[in-house]
C-alpha positions in Angstrom: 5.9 -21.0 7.5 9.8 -22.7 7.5 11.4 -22.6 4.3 15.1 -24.5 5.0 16.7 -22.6 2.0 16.1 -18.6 1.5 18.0 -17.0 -1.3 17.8 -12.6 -1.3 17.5 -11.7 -5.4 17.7 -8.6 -6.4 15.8 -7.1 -8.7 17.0 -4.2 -11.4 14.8 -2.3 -13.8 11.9 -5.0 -13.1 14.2 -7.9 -13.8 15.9 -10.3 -12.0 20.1 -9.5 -12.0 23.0 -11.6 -12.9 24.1 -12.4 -10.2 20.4 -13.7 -8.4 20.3 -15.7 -11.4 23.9 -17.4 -10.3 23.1 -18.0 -6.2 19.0 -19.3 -8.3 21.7 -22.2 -9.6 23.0 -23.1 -6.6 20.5 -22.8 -4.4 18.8 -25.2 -6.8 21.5 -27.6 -6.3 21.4 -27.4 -2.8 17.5 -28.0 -2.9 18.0 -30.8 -4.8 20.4 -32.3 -2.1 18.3 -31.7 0.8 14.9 -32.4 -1.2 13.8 -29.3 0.0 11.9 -26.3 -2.1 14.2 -23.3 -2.8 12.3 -19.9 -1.8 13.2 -16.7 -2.9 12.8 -13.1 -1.7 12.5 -10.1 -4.1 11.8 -6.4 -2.7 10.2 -3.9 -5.1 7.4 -2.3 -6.6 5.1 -4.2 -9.4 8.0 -7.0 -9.7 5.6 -9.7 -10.4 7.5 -10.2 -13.8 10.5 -10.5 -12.3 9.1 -13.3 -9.6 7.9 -15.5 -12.5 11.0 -15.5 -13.9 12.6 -16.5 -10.4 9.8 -19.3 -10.6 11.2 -20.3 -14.4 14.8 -20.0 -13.5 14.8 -22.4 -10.4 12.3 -21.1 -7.5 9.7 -23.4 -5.8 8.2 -21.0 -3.3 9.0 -16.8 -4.5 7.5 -14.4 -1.9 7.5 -10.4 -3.0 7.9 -7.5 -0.4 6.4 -4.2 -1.8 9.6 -1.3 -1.4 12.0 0.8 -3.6 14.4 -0.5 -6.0 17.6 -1.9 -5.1 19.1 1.5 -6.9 17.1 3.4 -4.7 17.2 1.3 -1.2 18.4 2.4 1.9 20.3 -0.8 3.4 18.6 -0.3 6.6 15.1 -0.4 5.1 16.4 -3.6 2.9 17.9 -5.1 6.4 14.5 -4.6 8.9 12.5 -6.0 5.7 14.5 -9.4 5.4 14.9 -9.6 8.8 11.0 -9.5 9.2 10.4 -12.0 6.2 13.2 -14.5 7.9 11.3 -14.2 11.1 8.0 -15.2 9.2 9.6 -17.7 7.3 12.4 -19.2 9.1 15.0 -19.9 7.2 18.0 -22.1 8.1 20.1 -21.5 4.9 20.3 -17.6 3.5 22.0 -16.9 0.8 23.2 -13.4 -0.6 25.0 -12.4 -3.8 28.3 -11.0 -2.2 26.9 -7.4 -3.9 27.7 -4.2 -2.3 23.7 -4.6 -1.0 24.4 -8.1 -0.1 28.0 -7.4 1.5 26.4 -5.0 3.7 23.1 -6.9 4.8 24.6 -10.5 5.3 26.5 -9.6 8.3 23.6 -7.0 9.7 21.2 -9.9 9.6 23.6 -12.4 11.0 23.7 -10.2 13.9 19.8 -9.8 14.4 19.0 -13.9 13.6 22.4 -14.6 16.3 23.2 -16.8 12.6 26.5 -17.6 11.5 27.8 -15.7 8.4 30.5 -17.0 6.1 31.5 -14.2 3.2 32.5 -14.3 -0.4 32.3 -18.2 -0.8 32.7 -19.6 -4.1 30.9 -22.9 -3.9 28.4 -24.6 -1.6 28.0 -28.5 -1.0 25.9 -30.6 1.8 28.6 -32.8 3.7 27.9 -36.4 3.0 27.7 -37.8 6.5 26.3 -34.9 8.8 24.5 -33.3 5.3 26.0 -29.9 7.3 26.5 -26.9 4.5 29.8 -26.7 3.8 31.1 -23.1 2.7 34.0 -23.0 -0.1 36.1 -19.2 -0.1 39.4 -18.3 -0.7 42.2 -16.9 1.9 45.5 -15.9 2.3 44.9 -13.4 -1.0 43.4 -16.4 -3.3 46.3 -18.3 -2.3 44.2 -21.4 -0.9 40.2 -22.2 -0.5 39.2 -22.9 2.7 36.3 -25.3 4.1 33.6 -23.7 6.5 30.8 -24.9 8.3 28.8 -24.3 11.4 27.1 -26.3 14.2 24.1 -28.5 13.3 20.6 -25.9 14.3 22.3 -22.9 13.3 21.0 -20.6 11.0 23.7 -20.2 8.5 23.9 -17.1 6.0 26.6 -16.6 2.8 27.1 -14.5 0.3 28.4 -16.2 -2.8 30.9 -14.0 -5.3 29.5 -13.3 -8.7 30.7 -15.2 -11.7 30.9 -18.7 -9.2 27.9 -20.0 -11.3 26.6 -19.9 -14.0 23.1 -18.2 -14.3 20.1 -20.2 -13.9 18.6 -20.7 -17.5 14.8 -19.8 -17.6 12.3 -22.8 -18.0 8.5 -21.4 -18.4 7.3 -24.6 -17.6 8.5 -24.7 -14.4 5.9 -24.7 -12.2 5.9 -22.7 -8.4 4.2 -20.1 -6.5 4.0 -16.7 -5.9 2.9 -15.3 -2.8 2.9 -11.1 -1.6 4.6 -11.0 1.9 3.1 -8.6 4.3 6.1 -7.2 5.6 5.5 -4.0 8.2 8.9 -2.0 8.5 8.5 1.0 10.9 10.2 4.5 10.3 12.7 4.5 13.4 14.0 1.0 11.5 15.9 2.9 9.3 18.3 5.5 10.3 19.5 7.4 7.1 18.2 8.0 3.4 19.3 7.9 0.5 20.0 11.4 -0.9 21.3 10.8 -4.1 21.4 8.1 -6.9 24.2 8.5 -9.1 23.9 6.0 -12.1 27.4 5.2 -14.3 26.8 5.1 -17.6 28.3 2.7 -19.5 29.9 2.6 -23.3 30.0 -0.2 -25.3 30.1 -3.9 -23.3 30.0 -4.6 -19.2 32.6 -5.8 -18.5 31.0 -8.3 -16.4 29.2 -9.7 -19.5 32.1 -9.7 -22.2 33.4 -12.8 -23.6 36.7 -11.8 -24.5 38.6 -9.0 -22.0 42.0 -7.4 -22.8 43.7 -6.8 -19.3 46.2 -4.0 -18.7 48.6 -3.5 -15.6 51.2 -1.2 -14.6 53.4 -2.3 -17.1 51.8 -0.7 -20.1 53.2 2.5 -18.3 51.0 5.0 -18.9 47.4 5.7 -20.4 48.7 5.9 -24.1 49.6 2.4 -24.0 46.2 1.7 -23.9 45.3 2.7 -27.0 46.4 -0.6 -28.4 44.7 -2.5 -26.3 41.2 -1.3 -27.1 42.4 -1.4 -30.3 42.7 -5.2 -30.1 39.7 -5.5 -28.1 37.6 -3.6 -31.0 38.4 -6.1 -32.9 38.2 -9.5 -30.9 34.5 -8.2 -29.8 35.5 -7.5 -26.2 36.0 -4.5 -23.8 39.4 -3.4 -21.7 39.8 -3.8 -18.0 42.5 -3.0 -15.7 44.4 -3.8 -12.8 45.1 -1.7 -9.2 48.1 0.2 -10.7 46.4 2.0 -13.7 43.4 2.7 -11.0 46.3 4.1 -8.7 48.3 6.4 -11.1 44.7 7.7 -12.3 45.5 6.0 -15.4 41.8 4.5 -15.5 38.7 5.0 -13.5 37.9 2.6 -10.5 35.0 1.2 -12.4 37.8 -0.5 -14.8 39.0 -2.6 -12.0 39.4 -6.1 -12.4 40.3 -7.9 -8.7 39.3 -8.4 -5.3 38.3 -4.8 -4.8 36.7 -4.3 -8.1 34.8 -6.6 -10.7 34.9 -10.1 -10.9 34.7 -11.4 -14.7 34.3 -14.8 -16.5 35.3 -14.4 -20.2 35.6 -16.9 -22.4 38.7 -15.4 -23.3 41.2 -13.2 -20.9 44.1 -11.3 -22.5 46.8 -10.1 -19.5 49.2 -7.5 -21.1 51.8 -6.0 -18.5 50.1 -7.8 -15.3 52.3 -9.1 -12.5 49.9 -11.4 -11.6 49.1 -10.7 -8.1 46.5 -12.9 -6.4 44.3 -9.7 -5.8 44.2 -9.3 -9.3 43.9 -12.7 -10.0 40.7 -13.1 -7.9 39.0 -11.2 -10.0 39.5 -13.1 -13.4 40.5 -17.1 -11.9 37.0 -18.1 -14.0 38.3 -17.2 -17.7 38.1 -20.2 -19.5 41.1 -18.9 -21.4 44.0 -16.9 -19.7 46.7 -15.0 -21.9 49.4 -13.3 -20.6 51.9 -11.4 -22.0 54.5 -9.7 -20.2 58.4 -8.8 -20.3 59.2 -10.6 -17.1 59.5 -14.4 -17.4 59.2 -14.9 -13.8 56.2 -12.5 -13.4 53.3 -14.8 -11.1 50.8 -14.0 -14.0 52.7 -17.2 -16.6 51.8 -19.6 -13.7 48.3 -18.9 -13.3 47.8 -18.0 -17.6 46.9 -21.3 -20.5 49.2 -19.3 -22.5 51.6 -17.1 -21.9 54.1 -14.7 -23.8 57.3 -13.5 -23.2 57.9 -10.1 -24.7 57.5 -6.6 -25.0 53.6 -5.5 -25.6 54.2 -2.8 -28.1 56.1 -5.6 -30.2 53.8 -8.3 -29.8 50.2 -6.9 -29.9 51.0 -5.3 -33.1 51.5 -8.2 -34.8 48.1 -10.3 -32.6 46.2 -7.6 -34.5 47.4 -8.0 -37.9 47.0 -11.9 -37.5 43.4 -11.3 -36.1 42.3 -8.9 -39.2 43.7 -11.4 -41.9 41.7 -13.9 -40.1 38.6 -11.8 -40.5 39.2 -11.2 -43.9 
């Protein structure tokens, strides 16, 4: 078998995730360039639900490796699995969600395959004249996007940051196939196990799936100041998220993290209250389709990136936001 493009999904509580759904979209793009069938790889146990819904969602060709969950996976037993289904199937385009599974296989396989590997890109395209991939991500701290590619008859692998698509929507007439992959991973193939599954649980809305998000940064000054921030979000429908500094000061927990070290969101609307601005921050939240930021600095970096942006003291001006958003509700 040779399937040109090979996407990894992964596969949560029987479904397909999120973020498989987003690389599903442009994979399917890049299928449609080449004229090529997009094949997908899904590891688990009794996941034949979750492979029709690849199917529906954008798949031609959907093959299913029996293993654990991806909650329960040993990287090592993930990595000699794909690398025996890419050496079945021979892939010259792999493409990973840039997950903490996929941030840690990407480069392992790259290694085994002697493949190029380009990490955390934000867009994919075929070059017009050679039709080489061509591998959008940012550098210098967000500060520019550079252009990759790699020599023609290379195998090239990518992992593609969540929230750079947006996820494949689910046609059941789509028609594709579904084949079991007989994969045989030995036990010396993986070195460790996994002892322990800790799962966080989670109140009220992800914050990878809210549509509004209320931002706070080291300028609300302490954990009381967030108060009124979750107080606005309450009300607007939405959740709170943070940047390094609150993380830092142990204002927050790590999970609240909004940047290039912790979640990446897309909310339809992005409320910045006491954020500098810095790219790392600004990695995390560039896809808002509506960025507010208020903050007491007029040269803070955050009124250049924001739609809107507010000069003033938070504790002035989000009192007010909330009593205009509750007669408005009314």
């Amino acid at each position: 078998m040779s399937e040109k493009i090979l996407i990894f999904g992964e596969v949560a509580e029987g479904k397909v995730t999120t973020v498989t759904k987003e690389i599903l979209t442009i994979g399917r793009e890049l299928a449609n360039q080449t004229g090529e069938p997009l094949s997908v790889l899904l590891i688990g146990e009794n996941i034949e639900g979750a492979a029709k819904d690849a199917v529906s969602m954008g798949g031609d060709n959907v093959y299913i490796a029996n293993g654990p969950s991806i909650a329960k996976a040993h990287p090592d037993l993930y990595l000699a699995i794909v690398a025996e289904a890419c050496k079945q199937l021979s892939p010259s385009i792999i493409l990973f969600s840039h997950t903490d599974m996929g941030r840690d296989l990407a480069p392992r396989l790259a290694a085994r395959l002697k493949a190029s590997v380009t990490m955390d890109c934000i867009k994919l395209s075929l070059d017009e004249n050679t039709k080489a991939l061509l591998l959008s991500k940012p550098v210098y701290g967000g500060n520019a996007v550079a252009v990759w590619t790699s020599k023609p008859g290379t195998t090239q692998i990518a992992t593609i940051r969540p929230r750079s698509a947006a996820p494949a929507e689910s046609d059941p007439s789509r028609q594709g196939k579904v084949t079991p992959l007989a994969v045989s991973v030995g036990p010396s193939s993986v070195k460790g196990e996994v002892l322990e599954t800790v799962v966080e649980e989670v109140q009220g809305i992800r914050l990878e799936d809210a549509k509004v998000v209320i931002a706070g940064g080291g300028g609300i000054g302490g954990v009381e100041g967030f108060a009124i921030l979750e107080e606005l979000a309450s009300l607007l429908g939405g959740t709170v998220g943070v940047t390094r500094v609150p993380c830092d000061e142990g204002w927050k927990p790590l999970s609240m993290e909004i940047g290039q070290t912790g979640r990446i969101v897309s909310p339809n609307l992005y409320i910045a209250v006491g954020v500098s601005g810095a790219p790392q921050h600004m990695t995390g939240c560039s896809s808002s389709k509506l960025l507010v930021a208020i903050n007491r600095d007029p040269d803070a970096n955050i009124f250049k990136e924001a739609d809107l942006g507010v000069v003033g003291d938070y504790k002035k001006v989000l009192p007010s936001l909330i009593e205009r958003c509750r007669s408005l509700k009314m």
